[in-house]
PDB file of the backbone (N, CA, C, O) and the ligand in Angstrom, with CONECT records:
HET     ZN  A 101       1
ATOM      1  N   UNK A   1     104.988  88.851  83.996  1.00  0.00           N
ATOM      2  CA  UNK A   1     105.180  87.849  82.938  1.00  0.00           C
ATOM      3  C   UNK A   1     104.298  86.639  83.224  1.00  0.00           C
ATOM      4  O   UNK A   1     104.290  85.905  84.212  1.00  0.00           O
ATOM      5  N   UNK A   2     103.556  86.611  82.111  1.00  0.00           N
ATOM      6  CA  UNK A   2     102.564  85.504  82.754  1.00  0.00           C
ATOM      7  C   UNK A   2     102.778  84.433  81.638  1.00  0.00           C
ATOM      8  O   UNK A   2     102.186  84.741  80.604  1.00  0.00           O
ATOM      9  N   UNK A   3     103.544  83.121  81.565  1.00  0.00           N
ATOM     10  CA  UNK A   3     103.715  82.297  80.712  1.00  0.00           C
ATOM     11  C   UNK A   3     104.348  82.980  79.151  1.00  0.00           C
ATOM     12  O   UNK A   3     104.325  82.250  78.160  1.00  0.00           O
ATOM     13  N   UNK A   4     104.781  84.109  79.065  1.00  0.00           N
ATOM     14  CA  UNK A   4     105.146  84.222  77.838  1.00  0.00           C
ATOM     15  C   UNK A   4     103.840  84.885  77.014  1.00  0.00           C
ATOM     16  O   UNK A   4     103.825  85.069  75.797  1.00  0.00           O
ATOM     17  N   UNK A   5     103.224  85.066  77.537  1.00  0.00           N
ATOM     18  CA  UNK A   5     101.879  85.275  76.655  1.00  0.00           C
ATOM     19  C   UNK A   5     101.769  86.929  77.294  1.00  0.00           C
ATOM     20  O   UNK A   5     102.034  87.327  78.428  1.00  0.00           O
ATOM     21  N   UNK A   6     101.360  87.554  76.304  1.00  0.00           N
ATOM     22  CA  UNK A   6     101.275  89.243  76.193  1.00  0.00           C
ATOM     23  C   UNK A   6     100.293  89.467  77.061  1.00  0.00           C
ATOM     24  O   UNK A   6      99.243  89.239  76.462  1.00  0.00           O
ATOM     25  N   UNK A   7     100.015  89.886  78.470  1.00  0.00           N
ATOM     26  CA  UNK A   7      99.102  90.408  78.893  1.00  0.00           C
ATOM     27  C   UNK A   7      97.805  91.875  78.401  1.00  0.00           C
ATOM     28  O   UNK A   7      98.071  93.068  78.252  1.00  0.00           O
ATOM     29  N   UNK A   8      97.081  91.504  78.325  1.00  0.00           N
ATOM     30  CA  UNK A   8      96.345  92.681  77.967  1.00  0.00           C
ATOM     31  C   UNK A   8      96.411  93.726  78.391  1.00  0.00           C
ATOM     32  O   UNK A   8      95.593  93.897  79.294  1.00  0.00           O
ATOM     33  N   UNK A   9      97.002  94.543  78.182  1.00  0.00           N
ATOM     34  CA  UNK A   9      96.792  95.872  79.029  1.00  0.00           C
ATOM     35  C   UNK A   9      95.789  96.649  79.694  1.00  0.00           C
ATOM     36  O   UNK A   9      95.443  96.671  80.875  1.00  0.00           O
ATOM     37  N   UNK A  10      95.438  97.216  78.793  1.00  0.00           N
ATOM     38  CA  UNK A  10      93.628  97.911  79.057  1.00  0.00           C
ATOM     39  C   UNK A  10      92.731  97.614  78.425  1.00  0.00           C
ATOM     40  O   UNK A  10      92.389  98.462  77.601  1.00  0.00           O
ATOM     41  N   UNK A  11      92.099  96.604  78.464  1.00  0.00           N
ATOM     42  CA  UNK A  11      90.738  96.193  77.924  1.00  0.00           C
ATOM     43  C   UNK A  11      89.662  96.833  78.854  1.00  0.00           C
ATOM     44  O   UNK A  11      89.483  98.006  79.182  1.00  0.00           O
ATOM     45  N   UNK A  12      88.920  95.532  79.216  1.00  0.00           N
ATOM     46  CA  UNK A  12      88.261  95.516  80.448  1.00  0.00           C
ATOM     47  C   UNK A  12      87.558  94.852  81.211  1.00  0.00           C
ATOM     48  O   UNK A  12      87.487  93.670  80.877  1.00  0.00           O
ATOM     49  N   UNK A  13      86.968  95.141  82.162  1.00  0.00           N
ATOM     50  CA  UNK A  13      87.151  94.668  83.688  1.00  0.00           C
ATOM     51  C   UNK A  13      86.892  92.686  83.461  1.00  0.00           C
ATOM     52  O   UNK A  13      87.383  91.832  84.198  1.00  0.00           O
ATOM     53  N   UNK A  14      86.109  92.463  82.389  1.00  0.00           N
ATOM     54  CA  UNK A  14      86.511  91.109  81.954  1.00  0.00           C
ATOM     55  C   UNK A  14      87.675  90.306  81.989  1.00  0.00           C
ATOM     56  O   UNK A  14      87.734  89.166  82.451  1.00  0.00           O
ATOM     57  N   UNK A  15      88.815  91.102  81.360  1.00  0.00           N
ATOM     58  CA  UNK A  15      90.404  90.593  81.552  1.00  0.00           C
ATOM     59  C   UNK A  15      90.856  90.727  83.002  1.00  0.00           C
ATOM     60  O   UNK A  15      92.070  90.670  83.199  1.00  0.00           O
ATOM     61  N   UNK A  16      89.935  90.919  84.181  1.00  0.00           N
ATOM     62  CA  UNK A  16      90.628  90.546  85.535  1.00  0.00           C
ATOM     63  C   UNK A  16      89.820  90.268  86.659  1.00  0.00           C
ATOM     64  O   UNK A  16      89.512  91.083  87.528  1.00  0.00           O
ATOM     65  N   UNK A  17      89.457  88.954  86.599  1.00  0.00           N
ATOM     66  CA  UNK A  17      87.775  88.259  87.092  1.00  0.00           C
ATOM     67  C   UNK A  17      88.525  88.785  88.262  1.00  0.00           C
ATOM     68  O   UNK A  17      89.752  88.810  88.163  1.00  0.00           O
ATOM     69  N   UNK A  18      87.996  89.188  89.298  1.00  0.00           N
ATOM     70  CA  UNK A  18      88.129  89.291  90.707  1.00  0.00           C
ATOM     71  C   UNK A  18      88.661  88.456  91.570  1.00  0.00           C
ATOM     72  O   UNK A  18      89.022  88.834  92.685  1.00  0.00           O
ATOM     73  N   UNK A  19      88.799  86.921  91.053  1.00  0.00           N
ATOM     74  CA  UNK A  19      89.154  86.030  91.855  1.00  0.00           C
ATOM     75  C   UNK A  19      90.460  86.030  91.847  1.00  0.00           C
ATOM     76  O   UNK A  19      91.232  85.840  92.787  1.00  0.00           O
ATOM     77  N   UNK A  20      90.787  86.364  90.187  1.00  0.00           N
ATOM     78  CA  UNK A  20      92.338  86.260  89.757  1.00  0.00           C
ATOM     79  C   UNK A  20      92.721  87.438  90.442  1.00  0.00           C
ATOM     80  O   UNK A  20      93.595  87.215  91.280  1.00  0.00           O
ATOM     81  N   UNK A  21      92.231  89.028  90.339  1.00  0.00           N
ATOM     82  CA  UNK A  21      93.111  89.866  90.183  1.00  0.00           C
ATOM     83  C   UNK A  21      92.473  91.102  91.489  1.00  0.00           C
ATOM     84  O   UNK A  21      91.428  91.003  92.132  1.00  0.00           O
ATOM     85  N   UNK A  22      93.494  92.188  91.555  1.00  0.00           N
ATOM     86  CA  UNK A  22      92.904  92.999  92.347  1.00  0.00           C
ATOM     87  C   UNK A  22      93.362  94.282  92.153  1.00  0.00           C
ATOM     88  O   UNK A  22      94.536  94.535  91.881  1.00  0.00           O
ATOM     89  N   UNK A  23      92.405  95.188  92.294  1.00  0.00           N
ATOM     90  CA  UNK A  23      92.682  96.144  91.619  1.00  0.00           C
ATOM     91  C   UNK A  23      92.702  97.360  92.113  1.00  0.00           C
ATOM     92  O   UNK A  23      91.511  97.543  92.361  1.00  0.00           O
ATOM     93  N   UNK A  24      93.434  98.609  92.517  1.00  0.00           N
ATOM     94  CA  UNK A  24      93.747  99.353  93.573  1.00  0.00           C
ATOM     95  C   UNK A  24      93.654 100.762  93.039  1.00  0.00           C
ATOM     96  O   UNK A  24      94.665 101.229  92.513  1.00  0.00           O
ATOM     97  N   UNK A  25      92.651 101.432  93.108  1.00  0.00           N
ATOM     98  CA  UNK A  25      92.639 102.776  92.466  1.00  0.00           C
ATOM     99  C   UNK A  25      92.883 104.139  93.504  1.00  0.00           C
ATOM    100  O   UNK A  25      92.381 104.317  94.614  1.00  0.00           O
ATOM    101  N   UNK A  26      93.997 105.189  92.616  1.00  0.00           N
ATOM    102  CA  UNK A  26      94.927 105.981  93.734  1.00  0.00           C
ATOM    103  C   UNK A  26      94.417 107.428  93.056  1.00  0.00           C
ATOM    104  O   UNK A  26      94.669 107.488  91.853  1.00  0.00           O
ATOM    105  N   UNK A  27      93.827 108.460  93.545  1.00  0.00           N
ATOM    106  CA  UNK A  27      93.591 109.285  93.251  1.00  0.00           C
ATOM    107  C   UNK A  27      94.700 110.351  92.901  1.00  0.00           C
ATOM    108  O   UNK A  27      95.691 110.699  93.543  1.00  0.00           O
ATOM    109  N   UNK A  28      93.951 110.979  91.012  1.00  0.00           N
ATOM    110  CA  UNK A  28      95.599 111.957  91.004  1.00  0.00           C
ATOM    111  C   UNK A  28      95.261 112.910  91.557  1.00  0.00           C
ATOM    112  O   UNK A  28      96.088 113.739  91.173  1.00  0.00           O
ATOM    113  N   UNK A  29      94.350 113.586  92.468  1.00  0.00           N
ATOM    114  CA  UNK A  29      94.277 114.379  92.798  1.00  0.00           C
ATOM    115  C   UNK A  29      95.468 114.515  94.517  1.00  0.00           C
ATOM    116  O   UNK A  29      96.502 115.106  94.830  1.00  0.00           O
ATOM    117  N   UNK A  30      94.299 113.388  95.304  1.00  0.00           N
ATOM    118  CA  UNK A  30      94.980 113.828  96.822  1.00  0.00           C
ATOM    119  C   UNK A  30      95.856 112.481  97.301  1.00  0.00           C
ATOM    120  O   UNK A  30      96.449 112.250  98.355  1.00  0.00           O
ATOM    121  N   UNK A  31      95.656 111.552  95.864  1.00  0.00           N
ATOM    122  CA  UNK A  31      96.770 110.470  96.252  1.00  0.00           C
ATOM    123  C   UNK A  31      95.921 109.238  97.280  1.00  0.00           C
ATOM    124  O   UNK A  31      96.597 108.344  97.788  1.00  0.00           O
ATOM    125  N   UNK A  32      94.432 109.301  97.509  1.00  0.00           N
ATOM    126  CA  UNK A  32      93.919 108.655  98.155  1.00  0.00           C
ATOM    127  C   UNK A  32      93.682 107.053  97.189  1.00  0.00           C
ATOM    128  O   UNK A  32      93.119 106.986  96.097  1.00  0.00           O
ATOM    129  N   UNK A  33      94.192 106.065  97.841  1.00  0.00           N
ATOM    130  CA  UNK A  33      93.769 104.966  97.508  1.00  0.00           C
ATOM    131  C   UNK A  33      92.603 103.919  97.985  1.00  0.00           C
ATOM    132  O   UNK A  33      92.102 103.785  99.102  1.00  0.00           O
ATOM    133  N   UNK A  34      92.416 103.423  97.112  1.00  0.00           N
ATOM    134  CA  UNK A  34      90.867 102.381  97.548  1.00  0.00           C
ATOM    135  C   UNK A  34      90.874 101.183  96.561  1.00  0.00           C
ATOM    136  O   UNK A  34      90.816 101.152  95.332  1.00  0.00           O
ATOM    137  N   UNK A  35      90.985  99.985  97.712  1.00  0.00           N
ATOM    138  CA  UNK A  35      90.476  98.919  96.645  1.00  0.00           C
ATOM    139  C   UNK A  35      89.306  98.751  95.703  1.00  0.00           C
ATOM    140  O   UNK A  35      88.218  99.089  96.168  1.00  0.00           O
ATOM    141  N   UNK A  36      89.330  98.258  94.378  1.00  0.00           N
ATOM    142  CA  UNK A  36      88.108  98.492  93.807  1.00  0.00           C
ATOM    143  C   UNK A  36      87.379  97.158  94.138  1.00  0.00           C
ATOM    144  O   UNK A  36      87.858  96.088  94.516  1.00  0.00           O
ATOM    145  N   UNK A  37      86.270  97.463  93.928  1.00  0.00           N
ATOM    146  CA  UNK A  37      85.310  95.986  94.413  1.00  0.00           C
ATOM    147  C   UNK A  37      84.567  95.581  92.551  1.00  0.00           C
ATOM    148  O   UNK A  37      83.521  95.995  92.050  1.00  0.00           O
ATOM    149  N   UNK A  38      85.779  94.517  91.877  1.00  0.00           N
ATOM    150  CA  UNK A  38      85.686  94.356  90.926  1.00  0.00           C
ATOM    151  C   UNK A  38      84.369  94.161  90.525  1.00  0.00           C
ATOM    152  O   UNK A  38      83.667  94.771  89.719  1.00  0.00           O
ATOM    153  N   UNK A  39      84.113  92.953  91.418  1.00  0.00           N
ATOM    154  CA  UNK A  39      82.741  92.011  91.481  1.00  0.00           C
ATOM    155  C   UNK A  39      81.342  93.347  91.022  1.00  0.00           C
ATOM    156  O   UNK A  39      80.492  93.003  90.200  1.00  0.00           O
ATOM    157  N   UNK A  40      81.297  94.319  91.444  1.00  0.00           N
ATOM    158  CA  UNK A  40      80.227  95.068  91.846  1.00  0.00           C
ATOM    159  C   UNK A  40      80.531  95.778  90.360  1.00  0.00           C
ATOM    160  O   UNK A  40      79.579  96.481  90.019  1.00  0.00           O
ATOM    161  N   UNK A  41      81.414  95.765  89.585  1.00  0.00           N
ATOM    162  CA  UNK A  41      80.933  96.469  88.313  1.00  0.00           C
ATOM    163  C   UNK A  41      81.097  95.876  86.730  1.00  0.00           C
ATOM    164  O   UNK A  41      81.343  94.740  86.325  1.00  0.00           O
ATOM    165  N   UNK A  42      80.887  96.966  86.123  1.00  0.00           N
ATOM    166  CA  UNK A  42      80.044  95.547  84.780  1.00  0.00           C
ATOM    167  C   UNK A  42      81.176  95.076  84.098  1.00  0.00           C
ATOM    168  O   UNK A  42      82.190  95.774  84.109  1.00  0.00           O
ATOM    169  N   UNK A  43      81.165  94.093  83.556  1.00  0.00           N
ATOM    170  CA  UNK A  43      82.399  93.124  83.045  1.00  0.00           C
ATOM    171  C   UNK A  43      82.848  93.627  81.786  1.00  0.00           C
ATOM    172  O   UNK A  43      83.841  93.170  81.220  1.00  0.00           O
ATOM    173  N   UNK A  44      82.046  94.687  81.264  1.00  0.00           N
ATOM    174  CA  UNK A  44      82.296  95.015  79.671  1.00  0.00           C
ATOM    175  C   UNK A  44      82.728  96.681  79.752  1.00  0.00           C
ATOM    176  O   UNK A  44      82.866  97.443  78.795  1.00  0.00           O
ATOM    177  N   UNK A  45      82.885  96.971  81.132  1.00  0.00           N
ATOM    178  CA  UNK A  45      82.948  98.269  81.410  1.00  0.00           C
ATOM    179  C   UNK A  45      84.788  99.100  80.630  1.00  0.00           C
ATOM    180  O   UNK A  45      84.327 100.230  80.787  1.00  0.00           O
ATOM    181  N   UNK A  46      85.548  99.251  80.313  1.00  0.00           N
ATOM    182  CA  UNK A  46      86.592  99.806  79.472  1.00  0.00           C
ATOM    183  C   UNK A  46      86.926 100.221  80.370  1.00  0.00           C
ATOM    184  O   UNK A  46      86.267 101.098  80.929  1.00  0.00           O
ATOM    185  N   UNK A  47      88.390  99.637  81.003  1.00  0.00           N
ATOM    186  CA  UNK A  47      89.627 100.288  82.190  1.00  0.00           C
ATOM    187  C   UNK A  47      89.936 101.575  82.216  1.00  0.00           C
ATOM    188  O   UNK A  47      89.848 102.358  83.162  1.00  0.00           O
ATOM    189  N   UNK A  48      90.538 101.876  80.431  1.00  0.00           N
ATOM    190  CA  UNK A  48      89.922 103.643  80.649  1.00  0.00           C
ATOM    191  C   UNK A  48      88.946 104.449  81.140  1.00  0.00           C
ATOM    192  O   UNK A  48      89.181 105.457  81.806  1.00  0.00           O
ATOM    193  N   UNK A  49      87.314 103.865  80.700  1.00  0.00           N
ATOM    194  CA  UNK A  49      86.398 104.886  81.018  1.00  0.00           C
ATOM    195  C   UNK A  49      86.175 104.415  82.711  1.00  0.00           C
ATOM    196  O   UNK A  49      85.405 105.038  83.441  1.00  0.00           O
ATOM    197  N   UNK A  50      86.944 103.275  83.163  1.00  0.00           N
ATOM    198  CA  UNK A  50      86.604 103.113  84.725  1.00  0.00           C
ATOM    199  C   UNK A  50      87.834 104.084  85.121  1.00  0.00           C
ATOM    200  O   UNK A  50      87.676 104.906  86.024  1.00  0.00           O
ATOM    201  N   UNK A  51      88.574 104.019  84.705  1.00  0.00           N
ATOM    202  CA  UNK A  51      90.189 105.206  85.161  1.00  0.00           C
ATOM    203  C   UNK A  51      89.735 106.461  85.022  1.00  0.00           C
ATOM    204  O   UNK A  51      89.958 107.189  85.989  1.00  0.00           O
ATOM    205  N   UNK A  52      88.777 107.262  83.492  1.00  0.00           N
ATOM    206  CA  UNK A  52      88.211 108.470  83.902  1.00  0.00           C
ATOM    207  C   UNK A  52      87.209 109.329  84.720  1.00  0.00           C
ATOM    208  O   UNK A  52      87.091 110.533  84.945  1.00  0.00           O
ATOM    209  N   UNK A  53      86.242 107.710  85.227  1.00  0.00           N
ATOM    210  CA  UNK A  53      85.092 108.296  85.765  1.00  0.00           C
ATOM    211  C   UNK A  53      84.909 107.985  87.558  1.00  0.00           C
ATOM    212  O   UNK A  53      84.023 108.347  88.332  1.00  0.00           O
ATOM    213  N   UNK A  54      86.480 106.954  87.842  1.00  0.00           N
ATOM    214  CA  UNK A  54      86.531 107.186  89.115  1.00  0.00           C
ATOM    215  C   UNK A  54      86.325 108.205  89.912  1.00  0.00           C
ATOM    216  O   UNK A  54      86.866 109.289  89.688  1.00  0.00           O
ATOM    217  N   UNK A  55      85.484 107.997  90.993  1.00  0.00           N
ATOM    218  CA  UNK A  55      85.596 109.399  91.868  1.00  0.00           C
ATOM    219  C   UNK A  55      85.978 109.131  93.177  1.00  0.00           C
ATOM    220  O   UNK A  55      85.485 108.285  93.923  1.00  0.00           O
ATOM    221  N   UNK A  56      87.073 110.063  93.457  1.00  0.00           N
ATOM    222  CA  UNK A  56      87.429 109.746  94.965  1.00  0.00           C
ATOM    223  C   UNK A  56      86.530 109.733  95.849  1.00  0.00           C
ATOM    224  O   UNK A  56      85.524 110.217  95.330  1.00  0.00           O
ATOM    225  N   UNK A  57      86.268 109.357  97.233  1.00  0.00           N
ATOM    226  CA  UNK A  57      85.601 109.106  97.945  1.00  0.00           C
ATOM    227  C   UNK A  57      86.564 110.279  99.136  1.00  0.00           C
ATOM    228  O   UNK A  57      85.795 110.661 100.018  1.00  0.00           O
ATOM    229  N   UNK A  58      87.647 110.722  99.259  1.00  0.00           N
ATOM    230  CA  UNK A  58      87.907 111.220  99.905  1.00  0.00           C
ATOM    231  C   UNK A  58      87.980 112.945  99.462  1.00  0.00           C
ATOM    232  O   UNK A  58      87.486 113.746 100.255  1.00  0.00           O
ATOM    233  N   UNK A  59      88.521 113.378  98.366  1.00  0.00           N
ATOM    234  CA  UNK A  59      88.349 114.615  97.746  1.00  0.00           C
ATOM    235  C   UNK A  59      87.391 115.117  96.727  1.00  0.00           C
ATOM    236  O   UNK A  59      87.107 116.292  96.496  1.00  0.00           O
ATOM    237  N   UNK A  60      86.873 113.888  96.073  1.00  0.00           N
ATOM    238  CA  UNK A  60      85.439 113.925  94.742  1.00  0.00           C
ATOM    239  C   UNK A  60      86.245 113.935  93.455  1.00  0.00           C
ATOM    240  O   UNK A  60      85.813 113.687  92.330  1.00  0.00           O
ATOM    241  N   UNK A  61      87.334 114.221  93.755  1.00  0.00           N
ATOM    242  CA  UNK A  61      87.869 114.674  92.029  1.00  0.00           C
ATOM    243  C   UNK A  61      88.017 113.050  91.555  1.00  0.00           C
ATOM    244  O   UNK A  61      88.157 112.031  92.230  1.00  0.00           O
ATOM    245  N   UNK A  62      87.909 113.306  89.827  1.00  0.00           N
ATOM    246  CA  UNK A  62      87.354 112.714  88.884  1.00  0.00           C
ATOM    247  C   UNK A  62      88.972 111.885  88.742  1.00  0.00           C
ATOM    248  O   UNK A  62      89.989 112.511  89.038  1.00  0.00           O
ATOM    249  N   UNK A  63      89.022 110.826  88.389  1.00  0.00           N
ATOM    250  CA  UNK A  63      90.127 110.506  87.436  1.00  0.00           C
ATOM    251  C   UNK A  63      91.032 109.869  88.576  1.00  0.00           C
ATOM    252  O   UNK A  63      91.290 110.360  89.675  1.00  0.00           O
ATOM    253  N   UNK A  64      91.522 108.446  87.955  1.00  0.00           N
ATOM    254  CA  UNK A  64      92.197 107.761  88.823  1.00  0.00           C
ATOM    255  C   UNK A  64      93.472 106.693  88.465  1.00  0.00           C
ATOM    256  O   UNK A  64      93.316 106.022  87.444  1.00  0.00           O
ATOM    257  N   UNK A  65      94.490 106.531  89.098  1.00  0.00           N
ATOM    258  CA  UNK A  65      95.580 105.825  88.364  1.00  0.00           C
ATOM    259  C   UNK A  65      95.369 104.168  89.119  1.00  0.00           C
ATOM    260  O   UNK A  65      95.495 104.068  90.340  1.00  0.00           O
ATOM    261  N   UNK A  66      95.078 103.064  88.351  1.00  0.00           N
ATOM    262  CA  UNK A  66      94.986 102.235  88.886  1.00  0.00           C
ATOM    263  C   UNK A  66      96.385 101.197  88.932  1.00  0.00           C
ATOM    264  O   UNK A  66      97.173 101.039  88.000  1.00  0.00           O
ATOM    265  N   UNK A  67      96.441 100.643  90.089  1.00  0.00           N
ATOM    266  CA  UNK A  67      97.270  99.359  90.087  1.00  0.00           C
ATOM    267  C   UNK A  67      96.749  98.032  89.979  1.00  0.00           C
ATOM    268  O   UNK A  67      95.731  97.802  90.631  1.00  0.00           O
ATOM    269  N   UNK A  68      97.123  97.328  89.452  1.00  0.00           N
ATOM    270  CA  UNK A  68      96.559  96.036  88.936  1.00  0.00           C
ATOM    271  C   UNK A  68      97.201  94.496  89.631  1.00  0.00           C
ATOM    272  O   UNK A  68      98.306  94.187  89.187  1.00  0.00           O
ATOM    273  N   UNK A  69      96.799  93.869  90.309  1.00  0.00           N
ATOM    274  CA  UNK A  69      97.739  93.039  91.386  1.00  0.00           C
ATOM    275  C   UNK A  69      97.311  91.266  90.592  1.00  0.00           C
ATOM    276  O   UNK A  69      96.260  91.208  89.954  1.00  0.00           O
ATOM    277  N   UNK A  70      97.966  90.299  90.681  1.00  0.00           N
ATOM    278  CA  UNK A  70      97.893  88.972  90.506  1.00  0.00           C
ATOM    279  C   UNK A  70      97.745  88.529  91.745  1.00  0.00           C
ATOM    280  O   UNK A  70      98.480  88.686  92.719  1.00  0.00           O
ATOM    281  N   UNK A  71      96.297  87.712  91.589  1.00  0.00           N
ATOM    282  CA  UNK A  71      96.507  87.534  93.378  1.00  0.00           C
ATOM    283  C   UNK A  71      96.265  86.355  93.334  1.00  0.00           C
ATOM    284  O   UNK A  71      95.953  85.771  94.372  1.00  0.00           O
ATOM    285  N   UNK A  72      96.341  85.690  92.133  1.00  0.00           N
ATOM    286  CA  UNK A  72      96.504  83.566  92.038  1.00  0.00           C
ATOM    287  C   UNK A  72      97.869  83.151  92.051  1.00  0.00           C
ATOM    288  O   UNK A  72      98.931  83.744  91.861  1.00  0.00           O
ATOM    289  N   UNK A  73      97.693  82.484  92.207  1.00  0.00           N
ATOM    290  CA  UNK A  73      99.460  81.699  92.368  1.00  0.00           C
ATOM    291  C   UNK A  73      99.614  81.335  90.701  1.00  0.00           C
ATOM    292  O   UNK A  73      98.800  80.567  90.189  1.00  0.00           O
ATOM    293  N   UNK A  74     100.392  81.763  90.133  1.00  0.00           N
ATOM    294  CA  UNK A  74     101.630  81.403  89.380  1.00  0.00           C
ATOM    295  C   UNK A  74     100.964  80.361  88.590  1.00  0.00           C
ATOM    296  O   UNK A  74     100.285  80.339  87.563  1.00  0.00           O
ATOM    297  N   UNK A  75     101.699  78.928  90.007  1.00  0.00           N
ATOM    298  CA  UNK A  75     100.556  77.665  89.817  1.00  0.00           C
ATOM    299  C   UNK A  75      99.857  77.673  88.851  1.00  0.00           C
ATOM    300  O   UNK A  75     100.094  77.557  87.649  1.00  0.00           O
ATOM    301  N   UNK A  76      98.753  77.852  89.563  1.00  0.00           N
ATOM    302  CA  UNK A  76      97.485  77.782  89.347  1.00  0.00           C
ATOM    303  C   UNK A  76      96.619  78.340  88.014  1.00  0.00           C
ATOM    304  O   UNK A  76      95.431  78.044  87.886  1.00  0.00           O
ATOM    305  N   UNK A  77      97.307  79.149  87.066  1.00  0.00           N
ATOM    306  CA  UNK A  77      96.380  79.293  85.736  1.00  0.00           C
ATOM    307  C   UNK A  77      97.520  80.115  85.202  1.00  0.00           C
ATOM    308  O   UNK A  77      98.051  81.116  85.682  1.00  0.00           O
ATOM    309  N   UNK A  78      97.787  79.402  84.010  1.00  0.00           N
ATOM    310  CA  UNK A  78      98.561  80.619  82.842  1.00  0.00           C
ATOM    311  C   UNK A  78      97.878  81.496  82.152  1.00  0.00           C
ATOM    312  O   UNK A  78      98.251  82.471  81.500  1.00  0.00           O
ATOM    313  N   UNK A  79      96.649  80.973  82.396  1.00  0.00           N
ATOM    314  CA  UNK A  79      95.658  81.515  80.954  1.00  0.00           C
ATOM    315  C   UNK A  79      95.100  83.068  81.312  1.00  0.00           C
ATOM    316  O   UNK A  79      94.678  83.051  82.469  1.00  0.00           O
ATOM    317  N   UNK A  80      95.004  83.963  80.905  1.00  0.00           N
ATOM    318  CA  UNK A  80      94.438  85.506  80.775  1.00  0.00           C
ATOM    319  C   UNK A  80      93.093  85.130  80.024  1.00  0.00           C
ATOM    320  O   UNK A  80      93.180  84.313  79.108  1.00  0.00           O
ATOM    321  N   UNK A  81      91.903  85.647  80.333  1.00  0.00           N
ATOM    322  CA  UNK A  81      90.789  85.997  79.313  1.00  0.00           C
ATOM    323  C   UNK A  81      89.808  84.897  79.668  1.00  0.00           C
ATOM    324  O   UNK A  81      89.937  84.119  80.613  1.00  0.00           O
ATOM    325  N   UNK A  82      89.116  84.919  79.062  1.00  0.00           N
ATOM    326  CA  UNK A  82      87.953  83.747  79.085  1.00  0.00           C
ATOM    327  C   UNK A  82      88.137  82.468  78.228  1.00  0.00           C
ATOM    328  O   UNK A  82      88.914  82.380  77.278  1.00  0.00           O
ATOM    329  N   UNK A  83      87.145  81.277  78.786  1.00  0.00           N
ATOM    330  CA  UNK A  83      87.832  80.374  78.549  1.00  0.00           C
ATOM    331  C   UNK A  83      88.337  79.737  79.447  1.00  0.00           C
ATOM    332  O   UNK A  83      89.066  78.778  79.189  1.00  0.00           O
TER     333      UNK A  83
HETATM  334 ZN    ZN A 101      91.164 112.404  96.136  1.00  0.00          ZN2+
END
């Protein structure tokens, strides 16, 4: 719940600058997880097509369930999005 205001669900990687957020992708295959390194990919990229075209690093298979973390304080910004 972030101020009452509807979080975006799946847009993309724009709606979660790296500073704010962090983002943890778990393979459905062998269950292997890996932080994603937001910074390093493109800001207009679609959470889906980054969720279908993940590839594990530990088994290769395609396709990944991500977790999505708040890693600013509360505090510190109500606001989602740009701006
Ligand atoms: Zn895997």
């Amino acid at each position: 719940m972030i101020c009452g205001e509807s979080m975006p669900t799946f847009n993309t990687l724009a709606d979660f600058p790296p500073e704010r957020f962090s983002i943890t992708a778990y393979c459905d295959a062998c269950g292997h997880s890996q932080e994603v390194d937001i910074a390093k990919l493109p800001n207009d990229l679609p959470i889906p097509v980054f969720r279908a075209n993940a590839r594990c690093t530990e088994c290769g298979a395609k396709g990944a369930s991500l977790t999505i973390g708040y890693t600013a304080s509360m505090d510190a910004s109500c606001m989602i999005g740009k701006g």
